[in-house]
C-alpha positions as CSV (number, residue, x, y, z in Angstrom):
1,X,52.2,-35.0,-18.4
2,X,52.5,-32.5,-21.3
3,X,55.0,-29.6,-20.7
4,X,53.6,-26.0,-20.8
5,X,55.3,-24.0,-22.7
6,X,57.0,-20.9,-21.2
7,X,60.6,-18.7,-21.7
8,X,63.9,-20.3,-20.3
9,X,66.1,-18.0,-18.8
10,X,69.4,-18.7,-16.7
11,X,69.0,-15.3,-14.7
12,X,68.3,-16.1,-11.2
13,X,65.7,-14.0,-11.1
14,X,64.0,-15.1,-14.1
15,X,61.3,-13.1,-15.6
16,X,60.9,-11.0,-13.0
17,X,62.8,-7.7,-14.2
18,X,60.8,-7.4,-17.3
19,X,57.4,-8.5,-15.5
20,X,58.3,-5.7,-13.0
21,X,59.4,-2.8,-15.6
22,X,55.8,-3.6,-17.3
23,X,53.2,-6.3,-16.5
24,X,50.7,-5.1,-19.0
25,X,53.9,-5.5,-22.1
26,X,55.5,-8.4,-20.4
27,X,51.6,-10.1,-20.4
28,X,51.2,-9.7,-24.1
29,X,54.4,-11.0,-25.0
30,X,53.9,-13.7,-23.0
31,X,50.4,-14.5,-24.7
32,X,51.8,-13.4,-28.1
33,X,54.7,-16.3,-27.6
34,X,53.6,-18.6,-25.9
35,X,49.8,-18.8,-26.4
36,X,46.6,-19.2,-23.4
37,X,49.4,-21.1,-20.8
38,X,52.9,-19.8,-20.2
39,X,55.1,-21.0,-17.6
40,X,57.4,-18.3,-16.2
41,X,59.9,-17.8,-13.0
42,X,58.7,-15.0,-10.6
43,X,61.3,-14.3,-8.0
44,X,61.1,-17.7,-6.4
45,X,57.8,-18.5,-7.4
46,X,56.3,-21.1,-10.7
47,X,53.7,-18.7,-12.4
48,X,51.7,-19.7,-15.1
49,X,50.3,-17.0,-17.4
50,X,46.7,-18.2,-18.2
51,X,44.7,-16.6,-21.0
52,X,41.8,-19.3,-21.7
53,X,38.2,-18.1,-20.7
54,X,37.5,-21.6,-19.6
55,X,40.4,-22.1,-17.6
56,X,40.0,-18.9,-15.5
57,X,36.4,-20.2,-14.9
58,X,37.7,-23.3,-13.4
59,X,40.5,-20.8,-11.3
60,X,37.7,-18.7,-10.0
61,X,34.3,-21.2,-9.4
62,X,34.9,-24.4,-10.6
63,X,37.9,-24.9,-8.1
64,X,37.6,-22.0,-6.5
65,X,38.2,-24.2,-3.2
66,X,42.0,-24.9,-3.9
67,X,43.2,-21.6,-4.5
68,X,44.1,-19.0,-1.6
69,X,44.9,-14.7,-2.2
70,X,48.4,-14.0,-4.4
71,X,51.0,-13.4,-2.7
72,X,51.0,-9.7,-2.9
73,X,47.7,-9.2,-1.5
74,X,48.6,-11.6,1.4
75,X,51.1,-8.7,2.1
76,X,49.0,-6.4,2.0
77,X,47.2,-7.1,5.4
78,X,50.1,-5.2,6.6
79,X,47.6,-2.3,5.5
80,X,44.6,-3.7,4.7
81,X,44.4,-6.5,7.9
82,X,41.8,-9.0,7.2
83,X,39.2,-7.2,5.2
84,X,37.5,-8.7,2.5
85,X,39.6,-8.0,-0.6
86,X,42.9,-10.4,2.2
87,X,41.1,-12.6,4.2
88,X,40.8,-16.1,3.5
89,X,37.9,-18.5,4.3
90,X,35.9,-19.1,6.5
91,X,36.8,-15.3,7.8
92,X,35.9,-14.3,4.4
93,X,32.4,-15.6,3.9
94,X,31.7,-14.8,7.5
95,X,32.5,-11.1,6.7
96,X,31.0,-10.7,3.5
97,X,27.5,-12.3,4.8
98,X,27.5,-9.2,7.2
99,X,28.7,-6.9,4.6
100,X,26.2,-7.8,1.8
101,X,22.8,-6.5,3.2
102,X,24.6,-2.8,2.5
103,X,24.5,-3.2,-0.8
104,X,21.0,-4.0,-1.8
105,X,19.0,-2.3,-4.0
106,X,16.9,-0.5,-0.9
107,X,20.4,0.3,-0.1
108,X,21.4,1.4,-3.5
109,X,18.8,4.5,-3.7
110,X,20.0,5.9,-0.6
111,X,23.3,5.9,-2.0
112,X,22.4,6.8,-5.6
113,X,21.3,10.4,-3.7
114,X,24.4,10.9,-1.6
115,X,26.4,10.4,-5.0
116,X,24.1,13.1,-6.8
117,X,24.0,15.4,-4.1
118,X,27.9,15.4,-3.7
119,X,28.2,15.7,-7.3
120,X,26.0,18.8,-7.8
121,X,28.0,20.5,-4.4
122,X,31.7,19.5,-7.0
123,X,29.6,21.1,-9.7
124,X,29.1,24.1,-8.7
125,X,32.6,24.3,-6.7
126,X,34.0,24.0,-10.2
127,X,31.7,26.7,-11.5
128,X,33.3,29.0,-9.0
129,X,36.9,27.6,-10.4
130,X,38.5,30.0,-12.2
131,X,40.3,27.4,-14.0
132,X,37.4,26.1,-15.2
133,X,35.8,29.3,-16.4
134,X,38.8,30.4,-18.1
135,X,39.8,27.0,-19.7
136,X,43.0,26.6,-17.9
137,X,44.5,23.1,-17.7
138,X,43.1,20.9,-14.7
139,X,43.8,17.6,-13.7
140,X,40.9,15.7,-14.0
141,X,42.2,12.5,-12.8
142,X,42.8,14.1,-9.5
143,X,39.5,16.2,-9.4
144,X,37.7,12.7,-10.4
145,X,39.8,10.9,-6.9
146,X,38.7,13.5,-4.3
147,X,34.8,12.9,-6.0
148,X,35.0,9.4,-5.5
149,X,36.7,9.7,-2.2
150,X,33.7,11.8,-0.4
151,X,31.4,9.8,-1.7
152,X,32.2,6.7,-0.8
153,X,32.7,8.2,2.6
154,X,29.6,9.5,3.1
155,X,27.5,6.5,1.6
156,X,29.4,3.9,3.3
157,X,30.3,5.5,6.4
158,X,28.2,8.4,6.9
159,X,31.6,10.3,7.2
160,X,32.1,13.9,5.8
161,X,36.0,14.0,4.6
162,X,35.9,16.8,2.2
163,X,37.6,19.1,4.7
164,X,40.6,16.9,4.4
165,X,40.2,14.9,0.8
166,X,43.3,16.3,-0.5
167,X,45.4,14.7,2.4
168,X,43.9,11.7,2.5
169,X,43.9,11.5,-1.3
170,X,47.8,11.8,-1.0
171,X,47.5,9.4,1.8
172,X,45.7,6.7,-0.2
173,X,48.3,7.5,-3.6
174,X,50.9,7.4,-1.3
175,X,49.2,3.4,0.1
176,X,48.9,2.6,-3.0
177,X,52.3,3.2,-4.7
178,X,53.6,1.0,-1.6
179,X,52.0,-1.8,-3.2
180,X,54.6,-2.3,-5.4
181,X,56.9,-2.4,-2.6
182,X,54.8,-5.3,-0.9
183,X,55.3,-8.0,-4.6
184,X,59.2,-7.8,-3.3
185,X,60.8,-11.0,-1.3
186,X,60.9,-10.3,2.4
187,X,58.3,-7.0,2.2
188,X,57.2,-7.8,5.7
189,X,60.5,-6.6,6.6
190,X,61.2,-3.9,4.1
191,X,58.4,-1.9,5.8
192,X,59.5,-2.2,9.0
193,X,63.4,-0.8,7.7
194,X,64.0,3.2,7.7
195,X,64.3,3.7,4.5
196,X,62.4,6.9,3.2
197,X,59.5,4.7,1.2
198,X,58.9,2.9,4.4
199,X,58.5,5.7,6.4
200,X,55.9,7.5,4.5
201,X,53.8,3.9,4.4
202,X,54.3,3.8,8.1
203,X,52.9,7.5,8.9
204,X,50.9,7.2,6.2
205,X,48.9,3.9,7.4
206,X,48.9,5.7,11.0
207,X,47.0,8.8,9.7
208,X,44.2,6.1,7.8
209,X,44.2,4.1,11.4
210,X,43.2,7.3,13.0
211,X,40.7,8.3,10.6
212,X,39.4,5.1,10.7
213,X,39.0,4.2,14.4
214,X,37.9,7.5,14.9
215,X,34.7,7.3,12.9
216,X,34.4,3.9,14.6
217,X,34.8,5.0,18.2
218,X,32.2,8.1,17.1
219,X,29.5,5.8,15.8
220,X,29.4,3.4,19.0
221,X,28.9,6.4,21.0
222,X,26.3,7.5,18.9
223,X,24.7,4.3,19.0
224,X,24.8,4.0,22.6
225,X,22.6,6.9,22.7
226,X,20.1,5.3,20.0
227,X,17.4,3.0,20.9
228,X,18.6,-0.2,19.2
229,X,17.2,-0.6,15.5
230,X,16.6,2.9,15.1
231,X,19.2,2.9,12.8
232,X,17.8,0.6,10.3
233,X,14.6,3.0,9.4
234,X,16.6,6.0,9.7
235,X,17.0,6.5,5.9
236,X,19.2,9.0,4.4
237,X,18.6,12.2,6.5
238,X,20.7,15.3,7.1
239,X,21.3,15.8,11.1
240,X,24.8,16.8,12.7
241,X,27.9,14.6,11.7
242,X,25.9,11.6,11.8
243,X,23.4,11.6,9.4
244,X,22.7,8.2,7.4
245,X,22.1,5.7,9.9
246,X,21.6,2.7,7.4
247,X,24.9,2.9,6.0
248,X,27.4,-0.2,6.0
249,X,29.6,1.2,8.8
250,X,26.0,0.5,11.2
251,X,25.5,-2.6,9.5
252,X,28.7,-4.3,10.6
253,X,28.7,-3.2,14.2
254,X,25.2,-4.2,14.6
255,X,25.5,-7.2,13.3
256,X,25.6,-10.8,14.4
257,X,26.4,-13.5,12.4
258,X,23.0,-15.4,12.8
259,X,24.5,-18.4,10.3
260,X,28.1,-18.6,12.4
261,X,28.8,-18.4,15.8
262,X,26.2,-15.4,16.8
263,X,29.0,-12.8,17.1
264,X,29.5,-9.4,15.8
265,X,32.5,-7.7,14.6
266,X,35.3,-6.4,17.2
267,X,37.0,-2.7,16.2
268,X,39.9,-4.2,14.7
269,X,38.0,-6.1,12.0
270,X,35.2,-3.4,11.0
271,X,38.3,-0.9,10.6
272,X,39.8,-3.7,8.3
273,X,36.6,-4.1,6.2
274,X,35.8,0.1,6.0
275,X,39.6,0.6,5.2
276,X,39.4,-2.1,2.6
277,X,36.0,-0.3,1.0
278,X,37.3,2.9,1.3
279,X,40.1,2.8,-0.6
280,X,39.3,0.6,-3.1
281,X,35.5,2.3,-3.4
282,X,37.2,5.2,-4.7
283,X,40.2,4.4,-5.9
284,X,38.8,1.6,-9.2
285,X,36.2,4.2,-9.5
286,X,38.1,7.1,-9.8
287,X,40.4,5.5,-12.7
288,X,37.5,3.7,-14.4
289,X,35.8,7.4,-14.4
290,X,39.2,9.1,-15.7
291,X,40.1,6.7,-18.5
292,X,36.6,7.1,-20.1
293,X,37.0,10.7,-19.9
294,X,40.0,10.7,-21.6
295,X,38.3,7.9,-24.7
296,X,35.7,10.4,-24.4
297,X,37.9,13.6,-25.5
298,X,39.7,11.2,-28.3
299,X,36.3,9.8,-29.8
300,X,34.5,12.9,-30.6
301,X,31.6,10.5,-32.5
302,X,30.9,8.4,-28.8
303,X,31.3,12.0,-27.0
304,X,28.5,13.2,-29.6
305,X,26.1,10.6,-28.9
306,X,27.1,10.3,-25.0
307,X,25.4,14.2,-24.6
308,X,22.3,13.4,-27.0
309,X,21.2,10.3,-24.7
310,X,21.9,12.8,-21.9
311,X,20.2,15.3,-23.3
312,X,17.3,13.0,-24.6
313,X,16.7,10.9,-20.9
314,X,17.1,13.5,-19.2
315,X,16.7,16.6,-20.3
316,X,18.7,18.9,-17.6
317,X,17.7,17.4,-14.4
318,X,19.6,15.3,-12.0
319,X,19.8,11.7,-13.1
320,X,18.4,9.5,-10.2
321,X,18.6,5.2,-9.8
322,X,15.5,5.0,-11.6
323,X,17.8,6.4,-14.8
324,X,20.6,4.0,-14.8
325,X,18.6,1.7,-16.8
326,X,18.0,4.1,-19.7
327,X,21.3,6.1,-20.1
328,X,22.4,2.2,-22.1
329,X,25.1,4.3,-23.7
330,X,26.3,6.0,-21.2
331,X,26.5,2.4,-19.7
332,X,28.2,1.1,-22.7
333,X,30.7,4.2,-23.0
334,X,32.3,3.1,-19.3
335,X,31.7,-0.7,-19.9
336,X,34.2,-0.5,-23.3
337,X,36.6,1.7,-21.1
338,X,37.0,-1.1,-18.4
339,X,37.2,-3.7,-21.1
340,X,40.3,-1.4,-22.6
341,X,41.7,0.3,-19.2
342,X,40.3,-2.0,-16.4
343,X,41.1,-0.5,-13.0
344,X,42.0,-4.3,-11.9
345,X,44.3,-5.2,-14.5
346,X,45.5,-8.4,-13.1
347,X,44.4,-11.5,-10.6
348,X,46.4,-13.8,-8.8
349,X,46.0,-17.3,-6.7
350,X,48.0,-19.6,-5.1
351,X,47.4,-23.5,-5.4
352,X,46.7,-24.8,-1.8
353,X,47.2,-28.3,-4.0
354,X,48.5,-30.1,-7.1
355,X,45.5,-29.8,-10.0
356,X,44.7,-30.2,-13.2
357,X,43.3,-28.4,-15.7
358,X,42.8,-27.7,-19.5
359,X,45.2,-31.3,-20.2
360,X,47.8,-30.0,-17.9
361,X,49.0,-30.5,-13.9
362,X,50.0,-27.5,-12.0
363,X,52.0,-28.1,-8.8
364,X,50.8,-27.2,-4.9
365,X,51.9,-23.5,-4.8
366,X,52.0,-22.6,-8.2
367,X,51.1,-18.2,-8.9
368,X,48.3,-18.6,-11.5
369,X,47.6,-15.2,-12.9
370,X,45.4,-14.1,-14.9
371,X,45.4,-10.9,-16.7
372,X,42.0,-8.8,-17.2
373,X,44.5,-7.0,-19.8
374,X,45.3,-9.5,-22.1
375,X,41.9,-11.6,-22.0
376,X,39.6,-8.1,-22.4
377,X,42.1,-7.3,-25.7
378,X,42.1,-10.9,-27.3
379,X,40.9,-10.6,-30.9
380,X,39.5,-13.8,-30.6
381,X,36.5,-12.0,-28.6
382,X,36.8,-8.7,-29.1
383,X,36.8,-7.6,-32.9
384,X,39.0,-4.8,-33.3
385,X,40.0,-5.3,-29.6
386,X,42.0,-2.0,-29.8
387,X,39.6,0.4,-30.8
388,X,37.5,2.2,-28.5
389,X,33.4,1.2,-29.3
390,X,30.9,1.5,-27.1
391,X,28.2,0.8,-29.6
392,X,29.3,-3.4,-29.2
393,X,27.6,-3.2,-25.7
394,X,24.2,-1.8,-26.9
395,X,23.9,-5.5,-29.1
396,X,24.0,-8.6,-27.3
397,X,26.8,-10.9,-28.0
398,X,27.9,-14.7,-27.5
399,X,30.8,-14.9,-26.0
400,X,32.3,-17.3,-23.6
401,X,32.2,-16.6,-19.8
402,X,35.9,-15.0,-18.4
403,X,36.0,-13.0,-21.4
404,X,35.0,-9.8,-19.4
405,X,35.5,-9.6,-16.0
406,X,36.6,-6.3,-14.3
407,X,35.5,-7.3,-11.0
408,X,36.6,-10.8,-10.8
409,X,34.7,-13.4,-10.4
410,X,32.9,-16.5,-8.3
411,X,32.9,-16.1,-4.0
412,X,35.7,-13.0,-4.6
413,X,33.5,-11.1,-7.2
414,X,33.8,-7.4,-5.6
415,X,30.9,-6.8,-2.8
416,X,30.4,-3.6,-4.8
417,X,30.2,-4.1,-8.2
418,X,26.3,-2.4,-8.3
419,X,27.6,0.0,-6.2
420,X,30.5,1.2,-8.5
421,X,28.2,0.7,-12.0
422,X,26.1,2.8,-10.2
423,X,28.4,5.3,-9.5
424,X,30.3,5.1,-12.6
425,X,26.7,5.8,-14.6
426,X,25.4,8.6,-12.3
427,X,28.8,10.9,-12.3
428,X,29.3,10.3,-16.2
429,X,25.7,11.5,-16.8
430,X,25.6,14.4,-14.0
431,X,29.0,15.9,-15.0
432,X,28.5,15.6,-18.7
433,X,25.2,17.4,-18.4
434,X,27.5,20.8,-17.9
435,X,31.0,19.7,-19.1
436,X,33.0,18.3,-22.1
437,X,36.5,18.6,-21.9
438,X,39.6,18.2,-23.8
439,X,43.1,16.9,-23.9
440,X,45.4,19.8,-22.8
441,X,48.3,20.6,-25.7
442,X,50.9,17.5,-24.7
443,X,49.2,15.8,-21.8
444,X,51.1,12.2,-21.1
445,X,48.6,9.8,-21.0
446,X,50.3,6.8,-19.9
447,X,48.6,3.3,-18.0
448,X,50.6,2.9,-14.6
449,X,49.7,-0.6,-13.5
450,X,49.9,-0.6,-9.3
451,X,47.3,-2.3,-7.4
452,X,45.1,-0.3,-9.8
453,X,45.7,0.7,-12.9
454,X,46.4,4.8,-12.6
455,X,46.7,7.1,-15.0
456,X,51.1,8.2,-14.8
457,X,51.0,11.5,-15.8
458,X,47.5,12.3,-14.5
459,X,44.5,13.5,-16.7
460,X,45.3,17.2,-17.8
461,X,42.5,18.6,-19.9
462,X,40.6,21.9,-20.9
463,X,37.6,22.3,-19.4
464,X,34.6,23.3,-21.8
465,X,31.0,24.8,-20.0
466,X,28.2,22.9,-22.5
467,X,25.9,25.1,-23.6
């Protein structure tokens, strides 16, 4: 059996403080030393670093079959329950075969409308902004979160939040940061201790569970007073606080799982699935936005040619579904930001099994991770991997599968990966149709690798009206 190489440490804990202080350093100096496998101690746990392309294909479809959620994210259904980003099969195909009619393209349109109408209504909000109209300093980042936030919202749930986006935008930060706290030994129990971080995740997670079940409880009274299928050829109309009735929150509590056992979903597990969705449908959005914003106001070249295609396609009006396809650079500007920045930064499985792989044998239980990071920054893909050009996504290229993937990959490939290009496309074009704006004097810009990968310090920028 051939060894695979990795650090030796005596420290008990192994590699663990310096993965902790910085995954994304302590990924590339694993790489950088050790090359595409790297053994390495995590806490208690044998983690192999892996780097290869073709070996993450065999992690995430070949063998797909052997390999169960990280160990993190198996904490998480603390929050999260058994949505689809924790649970494992055959809950997980169950769920997403009921989840997957709300995101086709009949689907998409609907949605593509409730993102630009939201858009123009943040629009013209900042127009009244006096911060924006006198070019003080505003945190995009932020501005970008409570965006992302309504609209998933209202085009998955049909729920109008903008009332209370702040809170709940502190709420989800707040869930999110506690993520950290849930890779530590004996979490399950941390949370459960009064110490001041497990507080706020405990009244924090209670406010989300009220938010939730309340739009749950709402809709099955507003269905009882429906005839049945109205719902589906309801389209996206305005009404009172109910007013898309083909959204994904219908979908899952009228459906039955025609393939399985017949059932539907009980309360417990569509709050687990629109909890899931709803914070990471605006969360990975949200970031992917803000970091091409900020490559945006340090590339003033790719800025330039980012407002003549919008200029060009669509000369002033309101980009629609139908535009996607033609705003290519606009495309490529956020497609080189998620190879650079991706929001999900990192994957992790556990072996259910001993396997083999690439001329080596990994043990039953070994942490393979696999770093979106180091793989999207290898030079042996990316020419120039550090430098910010969009242009190399307007040429097709060859290169080998796994060398891009910001939304994993195989049966776990993110339900709403059309959704969130989609997204990501349609704000881009919309706001940069009436903004550019520009790095405030001194603004930290710093990667802050959580569940997501955050901005530290925030985005702080000046505001500029175009034209």
């Amino acid at each position: 059996m051939t060894p695979i190489p990795g650090p030796r440490t005596r420290s008990l804990l192994g590699f663990t403080p310096r993965f902790r202080k910085n995954p994304l350093t302590a990924m590339e100096e694993l790489k950088r030393e050790y090359g595409d496998v790297v053994r390495f101690r995590l806490f208690n746990l044998n983690a192999y670093l892996i780097s290869d392309p073709a070996l993450i294909q065999e992690v995430l479809v070949t063998q797909h079959a052997n390999f169960t959620k990280s160990v993190a994210l198996k904490r998480a259904k603390v929050l999260l329950g058994e949505g689809l980003l924790t649970s494992e099969e055959p809950l997980h195909m169950r769920q997403r075969r009921l989840s997957q009619p709300a995101f086709h393209r009949e689907r998409l349109k609907g949605y593509a409308a409730v993102m630009t109408g939201l858009t123009g209504e943040w629009l013209e909000k900042w127009d009244a902004d006096s911060r924006f109209r006198n070019g003080e300093t505003v945190d995009l980042h932020s501005e970008i979160m409570q965006l992302t936030l309504s609209i998933v919202s209202k085009a998955l749930y049909s729920a109008d939040v903008r009332s209370d986006a702040g809170s709940i935008s502190e709420v989800a930060s707040a869930m999110v940061k506690m993520f950290v706290l849930l890779t530590l030994p004996f979490s399950e129990w941390i949370v459960k201790l009064p110490f001041p971080v497990s507080r706020r995740f405990r009244a924090a997670k209670k406010r989300l569970d009220a938010l939730m079940y309340g739009i749950i409880a709402e809709r099955r009274k507003w269905n009882e007073t429906r005839p049945l299928g109205a719902a589906a050829d309801q389209g996206a109309r305005e009404s009172n606080s109910s007013d898309d009735r083909g959204d994904l929150l219908s979908m899952l509590l009228m459906a039955r799982d025609t393939e399985g056992d017949g059932g539907g979903m009980s309360d417990e597990q569509v709050r687990d699935e629109i909890l899931t969705l709803f914070l990471a449908g605006h969360e990975t959005t949200a970031n992917a936005l803000s970091w091409t914003w900020y490559l945006l106001a340090t590339h003033p070249e790719a800025e330039r040619a980012f407002f003549e295609e919008l200029d060009h396609v669509l000369g002033g009006r309101t980009p629609s579904l139908d535009d996607v396809e033609n705003l290519r650079f606009t495309y490529a500007l956020l497609a080189e930001s998620m190879r650079l920045y991706p929001p999900a930064w990192g994957l992790g499985r556990i072996a259910k099994e001993e396997f083999s792989m690439g001329g080596y044998t990994f043990p039953k239980g070994a942490l393979i991770f696999m770093g979106q990071w180091v793989v999207h920054r290898d030079p042996r893909f990316w020419p120039d991997p550090a430098e910010y050009q969009p242009e190399r996504w307007l040429t097709p290229a060859e290169r080998p599968k796994m060398t891009y993937f910001p939304f994993g990959a195989g049966s776990r490939l993110c339900i709403g990966e059309r959704f969130a290009w989609m997204e990501g496309v349609l704000l881009l074009a919309q706001i940069g149709q009436r903004w550019r704006f520009r790095l405030a004097p001194g603004a930290r810009i710093q990667p802050q690798p959580l569940i997501t990968l955050r901005m530290k310090y925030g985005l702080p920028v000046i505001p500029e009206r175009r034209g």
